[in-house]
N, C-alpha and C positions, 0 to 999 in steps of 0.2 A: 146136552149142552150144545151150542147152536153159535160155535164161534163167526162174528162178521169181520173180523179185523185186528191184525197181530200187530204189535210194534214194538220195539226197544229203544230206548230212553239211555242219555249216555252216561246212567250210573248202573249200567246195565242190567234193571229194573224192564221185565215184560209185561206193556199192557195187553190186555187183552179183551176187546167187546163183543159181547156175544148177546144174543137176542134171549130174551125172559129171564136172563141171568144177571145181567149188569155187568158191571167193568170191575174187571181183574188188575193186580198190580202184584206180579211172580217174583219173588226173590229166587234167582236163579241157583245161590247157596246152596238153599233150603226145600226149594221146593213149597214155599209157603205160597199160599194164595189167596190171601182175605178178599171178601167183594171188598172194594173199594168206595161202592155207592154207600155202602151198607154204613162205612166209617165215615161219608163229608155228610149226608144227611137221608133221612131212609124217604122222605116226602117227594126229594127232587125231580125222580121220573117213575111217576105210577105203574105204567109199562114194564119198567123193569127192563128195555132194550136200547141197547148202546147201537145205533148205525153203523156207526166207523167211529174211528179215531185218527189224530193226526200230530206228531208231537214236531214244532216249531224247532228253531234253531236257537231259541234262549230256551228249550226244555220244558215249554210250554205244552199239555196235553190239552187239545181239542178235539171235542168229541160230541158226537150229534144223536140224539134221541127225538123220540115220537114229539117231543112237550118243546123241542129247540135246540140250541145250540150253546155250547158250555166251554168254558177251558179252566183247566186247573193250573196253576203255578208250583212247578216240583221246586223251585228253590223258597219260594214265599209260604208255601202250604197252604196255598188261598184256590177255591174255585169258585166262578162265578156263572151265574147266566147272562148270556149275551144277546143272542135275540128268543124270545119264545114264541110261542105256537100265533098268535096273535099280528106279531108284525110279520111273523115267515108265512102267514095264510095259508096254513097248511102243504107250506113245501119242503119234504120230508127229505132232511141232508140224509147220501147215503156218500158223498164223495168228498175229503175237503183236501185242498192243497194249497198252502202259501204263495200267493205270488209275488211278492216281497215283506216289510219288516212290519207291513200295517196292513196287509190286505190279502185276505182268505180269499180264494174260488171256491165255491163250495155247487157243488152237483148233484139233483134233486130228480128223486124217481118220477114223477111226471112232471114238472114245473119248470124244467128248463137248468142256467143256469144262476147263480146270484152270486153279484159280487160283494164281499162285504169289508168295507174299510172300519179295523176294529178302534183304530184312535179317534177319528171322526165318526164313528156310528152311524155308518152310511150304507145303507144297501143299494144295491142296484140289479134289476133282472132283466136277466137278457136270455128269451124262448124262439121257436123257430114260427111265431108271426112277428117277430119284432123288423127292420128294414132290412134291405137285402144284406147292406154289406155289416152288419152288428146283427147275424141270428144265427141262433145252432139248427144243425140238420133234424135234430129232432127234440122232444122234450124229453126225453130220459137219455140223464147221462148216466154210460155204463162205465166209464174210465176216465181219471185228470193225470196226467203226467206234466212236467214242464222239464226242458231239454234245457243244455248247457250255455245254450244262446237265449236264453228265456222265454220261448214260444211257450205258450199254454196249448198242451193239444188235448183235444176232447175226443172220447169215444162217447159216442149214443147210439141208439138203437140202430140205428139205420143210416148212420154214416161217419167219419171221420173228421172234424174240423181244428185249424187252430187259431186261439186270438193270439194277436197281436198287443199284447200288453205293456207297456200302459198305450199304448198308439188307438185303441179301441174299435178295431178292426176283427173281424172274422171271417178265415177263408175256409171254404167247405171243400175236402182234395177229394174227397170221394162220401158217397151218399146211394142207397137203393135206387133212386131214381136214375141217375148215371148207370150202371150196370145191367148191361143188357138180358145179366141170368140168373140176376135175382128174383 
């Protein structure tokens, strides 16, 4: 088993996504642990791998596979797909984080980053050709954190950036190129 990504859910429910396995949901009780793909539909991700996962502040689990991007509704018991392989052109979420009530950052092993507004159905990518002052240090993002002032700061491969959200800015603090010993 090939865990990518642990979370807890505030009915204190573990998810858990792991690669060729799918998505866990632990009864911490019990110790129980049904696949959870295996119960909303067994067709949804061929693959069988959960990228990451990210559970919202309404309890909302999002979660990203080879096929797209998905979120389940723990109070509704509803999941859906939201974008799939087609309109993400093959940009494989392996990072996602809220940047407020409507709009995911989600962080793609080589494609940069994308923004997606889930009430408007709006994507938007932002790579490191895009203009100076709106592009990541690189295209693989390894890390999204957002700080208590609401900076989104991005780790990728080769440098450290953060936007400026909703302002739509991005500053790059440090990058390979910068560093004399890398």
């Amino acid at each position: 088993l090939i865990v990518n990504k642990i979370a807890c859910d505030s009915s204190g429910y573990i998810w858990v996504a792991t690669a060729n396995s799918g998505l866990f949901k632990i009864n911490p009780e019990n110790n129980k642990a049904p696949s959870f793909t295996d119960l909303v539909s067994p067709t949804w991700n061929k693959s069988n791998t959960v990228n990451t996962l990210y559970i919202d502040k309404y309890q909302n689990i999002w979660f990203s596979t080879p096929s797209g991007l998905y979120s389940y509704g723990t109070q509704t018991n509803n999941w859906k797909q939201w974008l799939d392989n087609n309109r993400l052109q093959d940009c494989n979420i392996i990072k996602i984080l809220s940047a407020d009530d409507q709009t995911l950052i989600l962080g793609t092993e080589k494609n940069g980053l994308l923004i997606f507004n889930h009430r408007n159905n709006v994507l938007q990518k932002i790579d490191q050709y895009g203009a100076d002052h709106f592009r990541v240090s690189n295209n693989m993002i390894k890390s999204l954190w957002k700080d208590n002032d609401g900076t989104i700061w991005i780790g990728t491969l080769t440098g450290l950036d953060h936007l400026n959200y909703p302002a739509d800015s991005i500053t790059h603090l440090y990058s390979e190129q910068d560093n004399e010993y890398a």
